[in-house]
C-alpha positions in Angstrom: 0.0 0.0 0.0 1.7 3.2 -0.7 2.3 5.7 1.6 1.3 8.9 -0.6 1.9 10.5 -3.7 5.2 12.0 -3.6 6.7 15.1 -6.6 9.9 15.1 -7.8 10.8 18.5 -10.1 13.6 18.0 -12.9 13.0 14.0 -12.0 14.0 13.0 -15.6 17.9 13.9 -14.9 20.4 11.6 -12.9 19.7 13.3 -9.4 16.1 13.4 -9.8 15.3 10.1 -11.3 17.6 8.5 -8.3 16.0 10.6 -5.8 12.5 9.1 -7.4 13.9 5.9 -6.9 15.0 6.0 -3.5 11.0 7.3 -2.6 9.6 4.8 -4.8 11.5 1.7 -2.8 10.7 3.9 0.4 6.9 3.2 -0.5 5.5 6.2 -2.5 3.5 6.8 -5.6 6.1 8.7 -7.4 5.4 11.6 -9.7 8.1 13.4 -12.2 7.7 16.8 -13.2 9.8 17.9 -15.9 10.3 19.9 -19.0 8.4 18.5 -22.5 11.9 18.0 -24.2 13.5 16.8 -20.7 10.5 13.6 -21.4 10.7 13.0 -24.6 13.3 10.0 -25.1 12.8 9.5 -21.6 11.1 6.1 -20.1 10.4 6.2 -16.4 11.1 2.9 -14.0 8.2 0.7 -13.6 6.1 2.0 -11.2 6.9 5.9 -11.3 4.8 8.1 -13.5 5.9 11.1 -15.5 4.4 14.2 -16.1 5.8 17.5 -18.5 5.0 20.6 -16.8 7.9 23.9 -16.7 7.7 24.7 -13.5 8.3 28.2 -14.9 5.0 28.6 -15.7 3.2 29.5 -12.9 -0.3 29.1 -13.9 0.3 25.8 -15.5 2.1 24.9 -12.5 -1.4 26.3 -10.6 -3.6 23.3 -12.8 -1.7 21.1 -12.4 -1.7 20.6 -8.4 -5.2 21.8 -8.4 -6.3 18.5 -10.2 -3.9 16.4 -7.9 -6.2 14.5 -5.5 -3.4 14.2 -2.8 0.2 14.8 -2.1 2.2 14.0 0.9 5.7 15.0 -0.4 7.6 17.5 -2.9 10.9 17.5 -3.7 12.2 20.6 -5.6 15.1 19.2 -7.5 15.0 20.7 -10.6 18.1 23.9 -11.1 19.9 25.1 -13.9 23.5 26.6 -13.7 24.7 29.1 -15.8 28.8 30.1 -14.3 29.9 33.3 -14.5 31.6 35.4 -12.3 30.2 38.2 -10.4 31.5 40.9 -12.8 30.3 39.1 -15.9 27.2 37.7 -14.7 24.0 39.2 -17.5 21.1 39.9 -15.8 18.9 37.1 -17.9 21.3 34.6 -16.6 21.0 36.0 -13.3 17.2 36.2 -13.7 16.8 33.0 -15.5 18.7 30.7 -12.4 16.8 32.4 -9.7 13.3 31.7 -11.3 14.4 28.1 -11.5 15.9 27.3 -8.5 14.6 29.7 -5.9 11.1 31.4 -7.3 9.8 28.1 -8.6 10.1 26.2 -5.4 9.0 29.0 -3.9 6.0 28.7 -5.8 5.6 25.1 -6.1 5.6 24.9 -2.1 2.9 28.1 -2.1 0.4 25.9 -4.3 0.8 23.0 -3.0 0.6 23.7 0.7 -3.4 22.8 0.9 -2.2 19.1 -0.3 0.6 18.9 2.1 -1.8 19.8 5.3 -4.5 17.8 4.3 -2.3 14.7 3.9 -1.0 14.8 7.9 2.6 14.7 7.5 3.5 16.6 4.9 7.2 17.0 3.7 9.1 19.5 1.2 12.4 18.5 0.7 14.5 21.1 -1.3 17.9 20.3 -3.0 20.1 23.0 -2.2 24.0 22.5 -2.6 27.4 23.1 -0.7 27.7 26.1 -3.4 24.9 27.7 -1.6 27.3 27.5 1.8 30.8 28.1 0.1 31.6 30.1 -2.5 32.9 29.0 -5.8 34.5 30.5 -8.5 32.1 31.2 -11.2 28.9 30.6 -9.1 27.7 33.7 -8.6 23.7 33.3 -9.9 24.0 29.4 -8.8 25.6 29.6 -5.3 23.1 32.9 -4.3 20.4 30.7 -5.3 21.3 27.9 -3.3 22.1 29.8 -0.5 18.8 31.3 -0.8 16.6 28.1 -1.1 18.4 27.2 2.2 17.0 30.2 3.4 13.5 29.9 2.2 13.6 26.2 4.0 14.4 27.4 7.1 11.6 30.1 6.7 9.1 27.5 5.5 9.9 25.4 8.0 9.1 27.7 10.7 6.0 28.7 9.3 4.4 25.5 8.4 5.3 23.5 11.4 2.8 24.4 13.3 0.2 23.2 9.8 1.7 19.6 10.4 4.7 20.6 7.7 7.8 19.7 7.5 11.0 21.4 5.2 14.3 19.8 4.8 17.3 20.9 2.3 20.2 18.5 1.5 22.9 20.2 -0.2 25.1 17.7 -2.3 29.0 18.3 -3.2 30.0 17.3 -6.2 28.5 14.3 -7.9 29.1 11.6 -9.9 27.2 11.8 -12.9 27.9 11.7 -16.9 26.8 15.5 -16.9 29.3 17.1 -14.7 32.3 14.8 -15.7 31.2 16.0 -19.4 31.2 19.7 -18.0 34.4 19.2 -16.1 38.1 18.9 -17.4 40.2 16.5 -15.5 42.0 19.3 -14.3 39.1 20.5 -12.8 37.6 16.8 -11.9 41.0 16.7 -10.4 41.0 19.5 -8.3 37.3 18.8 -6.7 39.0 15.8 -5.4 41.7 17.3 -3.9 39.0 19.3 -2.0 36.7 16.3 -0.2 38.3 14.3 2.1 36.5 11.2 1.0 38.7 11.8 -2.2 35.6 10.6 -4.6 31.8 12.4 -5.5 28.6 11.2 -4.4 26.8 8.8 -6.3 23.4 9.8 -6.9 21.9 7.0 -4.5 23.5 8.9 -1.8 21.8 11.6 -2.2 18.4 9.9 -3.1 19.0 8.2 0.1 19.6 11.3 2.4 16.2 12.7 0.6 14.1 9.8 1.1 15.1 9.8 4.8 14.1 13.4 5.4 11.0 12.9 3.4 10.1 9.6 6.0 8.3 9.3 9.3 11.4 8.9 10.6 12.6 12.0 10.1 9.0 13.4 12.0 10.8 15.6 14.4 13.5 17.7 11.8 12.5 20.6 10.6 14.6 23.3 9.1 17.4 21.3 8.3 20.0 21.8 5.4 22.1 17.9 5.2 25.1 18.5 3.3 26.1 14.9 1.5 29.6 16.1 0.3 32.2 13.5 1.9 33.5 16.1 4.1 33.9 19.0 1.7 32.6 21.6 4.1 34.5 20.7 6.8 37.9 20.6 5.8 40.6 22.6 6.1 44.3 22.9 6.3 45.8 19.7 5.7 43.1 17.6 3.2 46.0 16.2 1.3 47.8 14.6 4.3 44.5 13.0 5.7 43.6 11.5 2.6 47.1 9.9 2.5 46.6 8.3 5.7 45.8 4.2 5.8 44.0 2.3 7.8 
């Protein structure tokens, strides 16, 4: 018997189709929101429907939920990145990340709160990302968004616990997937590395894992929570090198 029907934005890329995954085997009806083109060559895993909505578009986004019979979770995964730096940054790159990754959730979580309430424990889980704690070169419109959808859990959080609500962030490092190894050179693949303890990226279970947990009953008493899943990125220091030479 499943648990409730969970959302999963951008669900057609690696992240988001693991993260459907991970809820699916967790016991949820799964639903993938994504773009039209995102769908088309796509075939979701037995068991977990697909949908093409831009969750750009507000008053699509608007008919959709308000046909949804129930939802019990809604995971905002979907984000763009567009690198620049803060001096070359144009303002419909700048405009264009933050719609995605910070005034669609914003949004999404706005229309869908009536669903979330009347289902008892409702859970938003937004994907956030260490670039929204630490700065990176060239991340100016991605890491302010980030850091702002961190933000805007903690605010949700607060205001909708007391509705039954709950909001979570997990903020990946660097993972393993064919898109950023074909954005990255091995100089920079290299270099990431050199920076996480754990001396590897996240596979995208990893993540789906940390987001089915927050999304669970077990997870009934955290609220307002950003999980970084980064192997240790954020909290190293002097000295990364010399740790990861160490052996058991």
């Amino acid at each position: 018997m499943s648990k409730g029907t969970a959302i999963v934005t951008g669900g057609a890329g690696t992240l988001g189709l693991a993260i459907s995954e991970a809820l699916k085997n967790d016991g949820w009806s799964v639903i993938i929101l994504d773009r039209q083109e995102a769908l088309a060559n796509f075939q979701p895993p037995e068991g977990i429907r697909a949908d093409a909505l831009d969750i750009t578009d507000f008053e699509a986004c608007r008919a959709y939920l308000a046909k949804l019979p129930e939802l019990s979770v809604l995971v905002n995964n979907a984000g763009i990145a567009r690198l620049a730096q803060v001096r070359d940054i144009s303002l419909e790159d700048w405009r264009q990340v933050l719609e995605v990754n910070l005034t669609a959730p914003l949004v999404l979580t706005q229309l869908a709160t009536d669903l979330l309430v009347r289902s008892g424990r409702g859970a938003i889980v937004n994907i956030a990302s260490i670039a929204g704690i630490r700065a990176g070169f060239g991340r100016v419109a991605y890491g302010a968004s980030k850091a702002g959808i961190i933000q805007l859990t903690r605010q949700t959080a607060m205001e909708y616990a007391p509705l039954g609500v709950r909001c979570n962030a997990v903020a990946p490092g660097p993972v393993n997937s064919s898109l950023v190894r074909a954005k990255l050179s091995k100089e920079d693949f290299d270099e990431y590395l050199e920076d996480i303890p754990a001396n590897r990226m996240a596979e995208p279970e990893e993540v789906a894992n940390a987001v089915a947990y927050l999304a669970s009953e077990k997870a009934l008493y955290i609220t307002g929570q950003c999980l970084a899943v980064d192997g240790g990125f954020l909290s190293a220091g002097a000295g990364i090198k010399k740790a990861q030479q160490l052996k058991p």
